[in-house]
N, C-alpha and C positions, 0 to 999 in steps of 0.2 A: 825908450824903445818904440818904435813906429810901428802902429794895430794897424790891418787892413780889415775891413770887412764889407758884405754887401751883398744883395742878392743877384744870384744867376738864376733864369727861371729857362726852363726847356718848352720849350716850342716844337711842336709840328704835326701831321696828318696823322690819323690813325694807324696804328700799326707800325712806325717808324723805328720803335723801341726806345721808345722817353721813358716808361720807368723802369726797363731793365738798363740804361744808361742811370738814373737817379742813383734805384740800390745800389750799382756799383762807384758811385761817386762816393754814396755815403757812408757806404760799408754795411749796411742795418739795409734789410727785408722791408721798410717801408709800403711801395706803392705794391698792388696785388699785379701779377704777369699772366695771361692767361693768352691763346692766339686770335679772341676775338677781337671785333672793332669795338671802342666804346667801353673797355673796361674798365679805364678810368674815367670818372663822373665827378671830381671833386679836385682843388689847389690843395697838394698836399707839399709841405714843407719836409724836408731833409738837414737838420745843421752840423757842418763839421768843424768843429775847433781847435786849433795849435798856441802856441804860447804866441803869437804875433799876427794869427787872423781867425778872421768867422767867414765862413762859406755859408748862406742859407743858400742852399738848392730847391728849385720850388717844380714839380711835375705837374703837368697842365692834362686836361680833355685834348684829345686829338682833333686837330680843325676839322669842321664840315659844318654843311649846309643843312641848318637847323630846320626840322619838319615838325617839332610841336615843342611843349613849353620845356621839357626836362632838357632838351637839345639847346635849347637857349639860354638855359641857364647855364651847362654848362659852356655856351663862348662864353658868358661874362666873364669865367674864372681866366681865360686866353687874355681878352682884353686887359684884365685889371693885371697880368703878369705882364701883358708888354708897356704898361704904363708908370708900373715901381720896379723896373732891371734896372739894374747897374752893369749887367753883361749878358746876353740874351744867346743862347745858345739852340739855334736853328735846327735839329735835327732833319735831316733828310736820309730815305731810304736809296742807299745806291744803287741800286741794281733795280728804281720803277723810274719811271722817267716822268712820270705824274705830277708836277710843281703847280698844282689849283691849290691854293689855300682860302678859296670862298669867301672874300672879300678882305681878308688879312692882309693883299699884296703889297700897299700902300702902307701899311704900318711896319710893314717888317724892312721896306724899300728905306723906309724916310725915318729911322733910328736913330736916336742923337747919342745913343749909348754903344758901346764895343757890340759887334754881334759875331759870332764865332757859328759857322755852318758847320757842323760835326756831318760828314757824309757814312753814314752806317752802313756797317753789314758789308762790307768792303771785302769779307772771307767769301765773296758769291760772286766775287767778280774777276775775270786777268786785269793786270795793268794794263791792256792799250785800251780798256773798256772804262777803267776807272779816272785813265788821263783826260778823255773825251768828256767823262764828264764833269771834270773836274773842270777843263775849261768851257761847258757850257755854263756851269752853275758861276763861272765868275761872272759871266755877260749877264745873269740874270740876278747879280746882285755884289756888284761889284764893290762895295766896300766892305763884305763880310771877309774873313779870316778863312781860308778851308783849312778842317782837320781829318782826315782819312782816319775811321777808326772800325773797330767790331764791339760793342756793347757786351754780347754775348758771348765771345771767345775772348771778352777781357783783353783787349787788342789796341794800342793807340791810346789807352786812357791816363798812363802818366804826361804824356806831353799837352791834353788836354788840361789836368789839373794844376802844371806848371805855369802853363799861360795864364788860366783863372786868376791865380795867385798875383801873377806881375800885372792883371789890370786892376782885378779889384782898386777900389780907392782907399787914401788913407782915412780912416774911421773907428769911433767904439764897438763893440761888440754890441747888438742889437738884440742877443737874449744870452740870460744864463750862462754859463760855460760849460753848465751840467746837464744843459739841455738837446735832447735830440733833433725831436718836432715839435709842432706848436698842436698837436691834434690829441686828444686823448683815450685813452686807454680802446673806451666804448668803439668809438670809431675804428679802430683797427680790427677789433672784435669781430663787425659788423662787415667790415671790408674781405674779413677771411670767410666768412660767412658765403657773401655772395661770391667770393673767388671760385669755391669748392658748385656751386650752383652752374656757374659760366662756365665751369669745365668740366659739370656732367649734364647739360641738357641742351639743347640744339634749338634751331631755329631761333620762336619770336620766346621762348620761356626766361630766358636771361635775362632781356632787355625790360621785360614786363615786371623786374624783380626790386623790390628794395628790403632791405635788412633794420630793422631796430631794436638796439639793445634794450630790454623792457629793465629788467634787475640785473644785477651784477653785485655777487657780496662775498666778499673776501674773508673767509675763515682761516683758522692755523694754518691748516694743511690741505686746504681745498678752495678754489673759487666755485663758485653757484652762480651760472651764466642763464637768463631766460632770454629769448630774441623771439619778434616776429618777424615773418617772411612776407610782406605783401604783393599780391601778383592782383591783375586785373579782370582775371575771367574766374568763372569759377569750375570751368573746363582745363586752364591753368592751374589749377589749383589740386585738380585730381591729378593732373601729371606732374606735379610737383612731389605730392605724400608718395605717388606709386602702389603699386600693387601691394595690399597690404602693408603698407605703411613701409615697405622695401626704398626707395629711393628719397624719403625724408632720411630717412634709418643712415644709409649710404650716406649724404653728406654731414647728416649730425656727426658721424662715427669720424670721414675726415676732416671737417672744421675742428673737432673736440681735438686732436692730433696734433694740429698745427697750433691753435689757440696755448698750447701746453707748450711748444715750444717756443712761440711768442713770450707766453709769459713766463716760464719756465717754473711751471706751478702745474698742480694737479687740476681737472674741471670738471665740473659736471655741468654739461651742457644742453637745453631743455628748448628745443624748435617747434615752434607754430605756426600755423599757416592762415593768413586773414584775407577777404578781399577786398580789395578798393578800388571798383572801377575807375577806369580810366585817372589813375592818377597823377601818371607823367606829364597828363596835360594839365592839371590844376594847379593854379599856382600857390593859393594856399597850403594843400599838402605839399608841395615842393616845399615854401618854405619851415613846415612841422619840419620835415626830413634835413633841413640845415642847409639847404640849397638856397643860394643869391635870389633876389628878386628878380 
């Protein structure tokens, strides 16, 4: 019987909807969704398995134009997916007409592998708006594939998994058959962590954030979760706890919620808050935190 397998990795600008297209390829909650730019910061893998292929789906940092060291860490993770696809799938937002990808042009231009332009978000648009740019995006990369879909209204995405399937190559399976991602537990943890953060605080408080799982210990009928929250300032750091300790409170409560149904376990979930100045530009803490060189 003929295996196919191989990886698709999702490409494009922030905001396009690369991992609300991921989870639903995968089926599994993987990448975090929130409406900022920059949510995801990490190459997180997806794999889905049939009796005759493996799909590793792989969600990238949203391109741009690197302004200090955590922003360049994450293009390396862009790079190094457009360097191991076996089918590279372009996402683009339909309805911006925005196509800078800050210096990516030439590597998504000159693909020696299938590239499949998925045009999102196609429920925000009429047809004579979506044909126009349908034929501009061919002139500007003419040997991609277009697929018109909506990520988010679950729209267009079996014809996209169809195709997957008829390019992938013929191949073994490249992990487990039991396996979902290649990331573990703690990472996910730490990812819901900072989801719940991105989507209660504004401005620079987000972007200043990173999550690390200190403990984690698994008893009968309880996990014991400790994490620290590191932010850069220590003006940060008051509006992070909040008024009386109100607005740590607030995300511990819905991290603790999600994490529960993540793992489908009870938690007790123990947040703290450190600071490390300026640490998105230091490259050593980048790579404590597990980030590329």
């Amino acid at each position: 019987m003929i295996h196919k397998a191989g990886f698709v990795n999702i490409i494009g600008r922030p905001n396009v909807g690369k991992s609300t297209l991921m989870n639903h390829l995968v089926g599994e909650r993987l990448s975090i969704i929130t409406p900022k730019a920059q949510t995801t910061r990490h190459r997180i893998l997806g794999i889905v398995n049939t009796d005759t292929a493996q799909v590793v789906y792989s969600d990238t940092p949203g391109i741009l134009e690197p302004k200090y060291a955590l922003q360049a860490n994450m293009m390396t993770y862009v790079k190094e997916a457009l360097s191991d696809a076996d089918i590279v799938i372009l996402l683009i937002d339909a309805a911006e007409n925005d196509t800078e990808f800050h210096g990516f042009e030439e590597a998504l231009k000159g693909l020696d592998v299938p590239c499949i332009l998925a045009l999102n978000k196609i429920d925000l648009m009429d047809q004579r708006s979506l044909e126009d740019r349908v034929e501009e995006l061919h002139g500007l990369f003419p040997k991609a594939e277009i697929i018109p879909l909506s990520a988010k209204e679950n729209f267009g995405l079996e014809p996209l998994k169809n195709r997957i399937i008829e390019l992938l190559p013929e191949c073994p399976p490249y992990y487990p058959k039991d396996e979902l991602t290649d990331r573990p537990i703690r990472f996910f943890v730490s990812e819901i962590i900072r989801e719940r953060i991105l989507e209660n605080y504004q401005q620079e408080i987000p972007y200043a954030v990173e999550v690390s799982v200190e403990s984690f210990k698994e008893e009968e009928n309880l996990i014991r979760i400790s994490a620290l929250i590191y932010v850069e300032r220590k003006s940060q750091k008051g509006i992070l706890i909040g008024h009386k300790g109100q607005g740590l409170k607030k995300v511990g409560t819905e991290a603790r919620i999600r994490i529960e149904q993540f793992l489908d376990k009870k938690v007790f979930l123990e947040l703290h808050v450190k600071v490390d100045e300026d640490w998105r530009r230091k490259t050593a803490k980048l790579k404590a935190f597990g980030y590329k060189n």
